[in-house]
C-alpha positions as CSV (number, residue, x, y, z in Angstrom):
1,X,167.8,-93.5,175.2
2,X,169.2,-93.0,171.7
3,X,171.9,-95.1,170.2
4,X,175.4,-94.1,169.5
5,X,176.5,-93.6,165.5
6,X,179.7,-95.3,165.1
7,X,182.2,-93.6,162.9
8,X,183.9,-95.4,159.9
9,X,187.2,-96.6,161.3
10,X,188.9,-94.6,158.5
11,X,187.6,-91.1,157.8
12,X,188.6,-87.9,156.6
13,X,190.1,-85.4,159.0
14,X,190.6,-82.2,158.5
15,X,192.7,-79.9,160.8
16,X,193.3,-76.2,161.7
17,X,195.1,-74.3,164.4
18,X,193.4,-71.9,165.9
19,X,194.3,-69.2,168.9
20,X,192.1,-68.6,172.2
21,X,192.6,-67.3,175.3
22,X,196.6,-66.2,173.9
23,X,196.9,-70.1,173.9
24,X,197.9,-71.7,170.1
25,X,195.7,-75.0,169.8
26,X,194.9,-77.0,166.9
27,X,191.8,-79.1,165.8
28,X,191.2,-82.3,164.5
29,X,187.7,-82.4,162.8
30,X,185.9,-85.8,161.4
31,X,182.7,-85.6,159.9
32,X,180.1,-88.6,159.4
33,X,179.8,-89.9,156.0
34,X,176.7,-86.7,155.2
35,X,179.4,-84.3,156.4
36,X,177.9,-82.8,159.6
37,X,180.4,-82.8,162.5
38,X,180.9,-86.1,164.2
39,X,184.0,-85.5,166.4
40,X,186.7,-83.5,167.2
41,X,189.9,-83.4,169.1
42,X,191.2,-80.4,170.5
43,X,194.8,-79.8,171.7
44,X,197.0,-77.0,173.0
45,X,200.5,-76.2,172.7
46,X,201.6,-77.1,175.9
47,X,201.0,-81.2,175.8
48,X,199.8,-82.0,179.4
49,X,198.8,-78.4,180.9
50,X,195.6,-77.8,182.6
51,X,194.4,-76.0,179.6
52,X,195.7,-79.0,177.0
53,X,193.5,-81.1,179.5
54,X,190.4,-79.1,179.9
55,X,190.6,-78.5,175.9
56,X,190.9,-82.5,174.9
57,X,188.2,-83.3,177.5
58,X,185.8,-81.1,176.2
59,X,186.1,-81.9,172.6
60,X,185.6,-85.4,173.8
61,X,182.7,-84.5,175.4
62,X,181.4,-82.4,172.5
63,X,182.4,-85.8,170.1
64,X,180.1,-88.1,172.5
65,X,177.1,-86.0,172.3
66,X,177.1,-85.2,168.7
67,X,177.3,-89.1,168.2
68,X,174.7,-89.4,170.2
69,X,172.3,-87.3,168.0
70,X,172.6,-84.0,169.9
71,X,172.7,-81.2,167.3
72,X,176.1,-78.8,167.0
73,X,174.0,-75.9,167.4
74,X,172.7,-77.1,170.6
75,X,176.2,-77.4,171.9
76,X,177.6,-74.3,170.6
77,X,174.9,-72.2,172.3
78,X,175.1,-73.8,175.8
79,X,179.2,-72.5,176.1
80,X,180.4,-69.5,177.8
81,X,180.6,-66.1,175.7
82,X,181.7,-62.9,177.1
83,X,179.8,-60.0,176.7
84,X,179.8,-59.5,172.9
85,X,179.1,-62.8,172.4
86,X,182.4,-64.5,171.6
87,X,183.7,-67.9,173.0
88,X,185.0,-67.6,176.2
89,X,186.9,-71.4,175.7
90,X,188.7,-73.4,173.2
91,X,185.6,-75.3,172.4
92,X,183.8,-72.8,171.4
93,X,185.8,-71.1,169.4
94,X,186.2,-74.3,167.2
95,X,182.5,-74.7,166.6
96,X,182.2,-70.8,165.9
97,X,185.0,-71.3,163.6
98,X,182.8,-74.1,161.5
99,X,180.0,-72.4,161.6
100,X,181.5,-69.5,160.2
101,X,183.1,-71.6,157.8
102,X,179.4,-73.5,156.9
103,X,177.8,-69.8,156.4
104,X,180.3,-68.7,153.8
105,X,180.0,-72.2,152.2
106,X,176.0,-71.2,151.4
C-alpha cells in the first residue's frame, strides 16, 4: 500500500464558483508544492442539503485519493457523463473545469 503525501499546513488556495445541475457551488482548490491537484473542497449554496452533502463528500473522497498517488485523470474519467460527455455531478465538473484551465495554460 502506498503512503499518504501530507500537505503543508499552509498552502495556497485558490477558489471558483462554479454552476451544475442549476445548483451555484464553489471550489476550494490546494495544490502540492509541484502544483498538481492535491485537494479540494466542494460546497453548494444550500449549507446542509443532500446535494451540499454529496458535493463535500466527494471532493473529500477525490482529496484522499489524489494524496494517495491516484492520478486526477484517473478520477476524472471514472465519473458519470451524460451522453455528450459532460459531468453529470459537481465533481466532475470541477476537474473538467481544471483541466480545461491546464490545456489553455500549454
Amino acid at each position: 500500500m502506498s503512503h499518504r503525501q501530507r500537505l503543508d499546513n499552509r498552502r495556497l488556495c485558490e477558489n471558483f464558483a462554479f454552476q451544475c445541475a442549476g445548483m451555484d457551488f464553489v471550489a476550494s482548490v490546494g495544490r502540492f508544492p509541484n502544483g498538481n491537484l492535491a485537494e479540494l473542497f466542494i460546497s453548494n449554496h444550500k449549507c446542509g442539503s443532500d446535494a451540499d452533502t454529496a458535493a463535500k463528500d466527494s471532493a473529500v473522497v477525490c482529496s484522499v485519493a489524489l494524496q494517495y498517488g491516484v492520478p486526477v485523470e484517473t478520477i476524472r474519467k471514472a465519473l458519470m457523463r451524460d451522453s455528450q460527455g459532460k459531468a453529470n455531478g459537481p465533481l466532475g465538473k470541477v476537474l473538467d473545469l481544471l483541466a480545461a484551465q491546464n490545456r489553455g495554460q500549454r
